[in-house]
C-alpha positions, -999 to 999 in steps of 0.1 A, spaced: -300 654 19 -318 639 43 -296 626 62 -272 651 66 -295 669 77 -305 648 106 -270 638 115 -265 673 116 -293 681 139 -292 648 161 -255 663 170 -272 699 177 -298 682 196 -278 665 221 -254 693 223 -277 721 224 -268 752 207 -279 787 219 -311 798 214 -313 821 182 -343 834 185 -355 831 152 -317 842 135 -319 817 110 -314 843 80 -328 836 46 -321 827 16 -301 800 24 -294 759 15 -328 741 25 -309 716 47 -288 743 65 -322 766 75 -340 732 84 -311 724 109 -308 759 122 -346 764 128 -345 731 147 -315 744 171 -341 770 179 -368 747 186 -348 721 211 -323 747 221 -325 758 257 -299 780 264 -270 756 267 -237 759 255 -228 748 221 -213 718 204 -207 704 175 -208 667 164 -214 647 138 -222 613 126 -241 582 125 -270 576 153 -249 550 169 -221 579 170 -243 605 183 -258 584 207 -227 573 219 -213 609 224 -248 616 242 -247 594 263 -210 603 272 -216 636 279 -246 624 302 -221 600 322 -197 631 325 -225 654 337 -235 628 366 -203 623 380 -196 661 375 -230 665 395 -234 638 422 -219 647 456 -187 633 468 -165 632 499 -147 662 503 -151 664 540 -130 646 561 -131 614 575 -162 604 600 -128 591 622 -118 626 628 -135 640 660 -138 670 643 -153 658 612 -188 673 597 -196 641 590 -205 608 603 -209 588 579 -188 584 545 -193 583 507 -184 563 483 -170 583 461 -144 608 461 -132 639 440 -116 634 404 -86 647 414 -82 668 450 -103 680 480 -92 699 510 -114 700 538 -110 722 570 -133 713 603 -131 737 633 -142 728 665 -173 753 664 -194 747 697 -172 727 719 -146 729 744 -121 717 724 -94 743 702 -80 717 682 -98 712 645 -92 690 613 -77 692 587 -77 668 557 -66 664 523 -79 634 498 -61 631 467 -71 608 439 -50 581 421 -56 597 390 -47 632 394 -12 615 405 -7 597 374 -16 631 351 10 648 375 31 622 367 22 625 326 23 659 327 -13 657 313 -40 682 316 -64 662 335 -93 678 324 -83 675 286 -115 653 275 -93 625 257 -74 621 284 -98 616 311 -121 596 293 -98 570 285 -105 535 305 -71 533 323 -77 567 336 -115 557 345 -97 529 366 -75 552 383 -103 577 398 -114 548 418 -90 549 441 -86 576 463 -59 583 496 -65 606 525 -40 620 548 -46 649 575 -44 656 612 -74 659 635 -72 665 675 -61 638 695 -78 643 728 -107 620 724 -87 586 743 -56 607 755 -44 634 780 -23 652 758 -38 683 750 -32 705 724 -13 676 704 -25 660 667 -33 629 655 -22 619 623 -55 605 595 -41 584 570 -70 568 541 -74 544 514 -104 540 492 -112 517 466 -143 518 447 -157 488 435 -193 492 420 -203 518 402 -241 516 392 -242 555 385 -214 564 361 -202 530 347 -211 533 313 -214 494 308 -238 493 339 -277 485 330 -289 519 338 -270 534 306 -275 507 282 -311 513 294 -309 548 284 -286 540 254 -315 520 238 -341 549 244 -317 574 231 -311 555 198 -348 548 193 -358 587 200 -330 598 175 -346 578 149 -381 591 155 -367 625 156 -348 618 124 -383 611 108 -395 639 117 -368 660 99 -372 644 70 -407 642 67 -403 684 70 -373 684 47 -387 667 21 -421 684 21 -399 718 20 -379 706 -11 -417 702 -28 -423 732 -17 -396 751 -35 -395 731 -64 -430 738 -69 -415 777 -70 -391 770 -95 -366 782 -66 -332 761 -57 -333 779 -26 -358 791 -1 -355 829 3 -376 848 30 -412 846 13 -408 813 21 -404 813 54 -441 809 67 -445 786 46 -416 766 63 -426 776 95 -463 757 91 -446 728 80 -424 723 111 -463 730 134 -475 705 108 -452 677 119 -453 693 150 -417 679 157 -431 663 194 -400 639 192 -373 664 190 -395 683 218 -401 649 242 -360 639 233 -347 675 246 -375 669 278 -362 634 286 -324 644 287 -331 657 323 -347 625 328 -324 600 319 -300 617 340 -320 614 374 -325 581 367 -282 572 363 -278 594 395 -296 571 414 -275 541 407 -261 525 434 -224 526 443 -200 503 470 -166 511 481 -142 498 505 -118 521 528 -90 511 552 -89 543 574 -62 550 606 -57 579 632 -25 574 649 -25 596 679 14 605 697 -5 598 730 -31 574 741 -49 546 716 -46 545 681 -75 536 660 -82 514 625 -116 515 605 -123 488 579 -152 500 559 -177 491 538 -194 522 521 -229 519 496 -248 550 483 -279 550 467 -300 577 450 -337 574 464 -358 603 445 -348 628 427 -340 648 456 -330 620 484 -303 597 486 -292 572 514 -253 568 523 -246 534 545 -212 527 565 -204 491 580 -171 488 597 -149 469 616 -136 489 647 -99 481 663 -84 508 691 -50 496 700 -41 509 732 0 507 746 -10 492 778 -16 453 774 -51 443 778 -69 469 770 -70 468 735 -110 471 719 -125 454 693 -160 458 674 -184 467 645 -200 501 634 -227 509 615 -237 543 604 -265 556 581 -276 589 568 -299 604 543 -299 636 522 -326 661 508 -313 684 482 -331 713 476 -324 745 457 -307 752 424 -293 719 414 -259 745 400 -256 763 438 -280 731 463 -279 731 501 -280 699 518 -298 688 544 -287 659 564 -302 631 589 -280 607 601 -276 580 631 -248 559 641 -244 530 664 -208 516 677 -203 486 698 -163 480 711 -156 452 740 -147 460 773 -172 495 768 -206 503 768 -222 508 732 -220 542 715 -250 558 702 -251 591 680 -278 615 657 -267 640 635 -279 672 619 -262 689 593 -269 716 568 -243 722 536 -245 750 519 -226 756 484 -211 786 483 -201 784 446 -192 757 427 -167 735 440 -165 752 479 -188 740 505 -199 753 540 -213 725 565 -225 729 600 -236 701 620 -250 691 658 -237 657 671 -254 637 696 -239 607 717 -254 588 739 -213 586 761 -183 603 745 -147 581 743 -135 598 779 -168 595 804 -198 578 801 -217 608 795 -237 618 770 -224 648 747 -236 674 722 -208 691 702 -212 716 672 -185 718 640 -185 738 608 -160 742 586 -148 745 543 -145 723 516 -131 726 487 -133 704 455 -104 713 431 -115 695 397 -153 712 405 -133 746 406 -109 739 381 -141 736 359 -157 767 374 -122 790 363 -111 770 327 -143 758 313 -130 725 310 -152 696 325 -131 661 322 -153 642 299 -172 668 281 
């Protein structure tokens, strides 16, 4: 009896029920009003589900749904490019969106009319297409081809194409690969998780004890009462038993859930991009990238770009060549379900035959709801692509995360 009745809870546990609210009704079976008053205990209003098993299984599903709820909740590119002019952004992320993001830049506080618009798509959401799977359905996202597949990520948009031509009023075409390489954060083989794996197990055991320590004494209890069920006289009785054992594991396991999942969202992350803009007029350019992210605190994180910079110009001769390196950090503050952003960042260019390229960004995102984002940033450079002058330049504009919506409107996450 014992063990059902853990397995039974353990599942509860890690997949909280709703609180009751003391609506565990007597009489009932011992193991079913032990399981039900624990619910109540650990519960914190969170949405229900149901599982059960061995430890091993219920750690394993645990710790699957914690991987699913940091990838749901760390931030991921969904603005365009930093190689559009009219980007928010100046320096990329590693990761992109499970399956589409759309963003569109205006020009906001500059001269120019033209603005950005970008759409990233990932490899995976092509392959469901392609299935004719719902990629959201839990069993089909979880599976490690389909794992693979979000890794890899292709961008394609327009963005103005003044900045090294006189044509204006035209486009420039953005055209994006990513790859993702390390994944410290939501690879569930990574050290972080079979970190938290091992503390999982050995709490559910604990907490197991406790159960059955409570079980057992509540079986005495009843027997003692000639009774093959408790009925509601018994429920103080019960109910001092439980403050008895005091049940601090099941209390310190629920506690340490939020835990375990600030530490995985710190993990580290590196990804490579290949990035063009191809402009009808004037000097195309090609970005080779190197992209790491890093959680920092619970609340910062540090994004760094390196690149290789090529502008191929028609004329003979004038083509540039040079490095990039771009860094910015974030401070999250608000509701972690609705957070606004703020953003520091700095960037330094240096291309042959031109003078180095200096710029500081501040940016503010603000989360509309879940899955549609509103950024405003102020650039600084030290000279602008045209005149060796230094510029400021305003841009605001949407985002929009189509999986983080598609979850908003269905219910379905991916891999819970």
């Amino acid at each position: 009896m014992r063990y059902y009745c853990f397995s039974l809870f353990a599942a509860c546990f890690l997949f909280p029920a709703l609180s009751f609210a003391q609506n565990c009704k007597l009489p009932d079976e011992l193991a079913h009003y032990i399981n039900c008053r624990a619910e109540e205990i650990t519960a914190q209003n969170q949405s229900a589900g149901t599982a059960k098993g061995s430890t091993e299984t219920t750690t394993k599903k645990s710790i699957d749904k914690l991987q699913s709820a940091v990838s749901q909740n760390q931030r991921k590119q969904t603005e365009s490019s930093s190689l559009a002019d009219n980007s928010t952004t100046m320096t990329d992320r590693s990761s992109a969106p499970d399956l589409l993001s759309l963003a569109l830049n205006l020009a906001g506080a500059t001269s120019d009319p033209n603005d950005a618009t970008v759409a990233t798509v990932n490899l995976y959401s092509l392959a469901a297409t392609l299935q004719q799977k719902d990629p959201l359905e839990p069993e089909f996202y979880n599976q490690s081809l389909n794992h693979t597949l979000r890794k890899v990520s292709f961008t394609l948009g327009q963005d103005s194409a003044d900045a090294t031509s006189s044509s204006p009023g035209q486009h420039a075409s953005i055209y994006g690969v990513k790859v993702a390489v390390v994944d410290r954060r939501t690879e569930l083989d990574s050290p972080i998780f079979k970190k938290i794996a091992d503390q999982v197990r050995n709490a559910l055991g604990l907490a197991g004890a406790d159960i059955g320590k409570i079980n057992d004494a509540a079986h005495n209890l009843i027997k003692k009462e000639n009774k093959t069920q408790p009925d509601e006289s018994d429920r103080v009785a019960i109910e001092q038993l439980f403050d008895a054992v005091a049940v601090s594991h099941l209390l310190t396991l629920q506690n340490n859930l939020d835990d375990w999942q600030a530490q995985a969202e710190k993990g580290a992350q590196l990804s490579f991009s290949f990035q063009s803009k191809l402009r009808p007029v004037g000097a195309d350019e090609y970005r080779l990238e190197a992209i790491f992210d890093k959680g920092l605190t619970n609340r910062w994180s540090a994004d760094t770009n390196a690149s290789f910079e090529y502008c191929n110009f028609r004329q003979i001769g004038l083509d540039q060549r040079g490095g990039r390196i771009s860094q910015q950090f974030e401070y999250h503050f608000g509701a972690a379900s609705k957070p606004t952003v703020l953003t520091f960042a700095g960037d330094g260019t240096w291309m042959t035959k031109v003078n180095p390229t200096y710029k500081g960004q501040f940016k503010l995102t603000f989360t509309l709801m879940k899955g549609i984002e509103f950024p405003l940033s102020a650039t600084y450079a030290s000279r602008t692509d045209l005149i060796n002058e230094s510029d400021i330049s305003g841009h605001f504009g949407f985002t929009f995360d189509v999986a983080k919506l598609a979850q908003l409107f269905t219910g379905k996450s991916g891999g819970n």
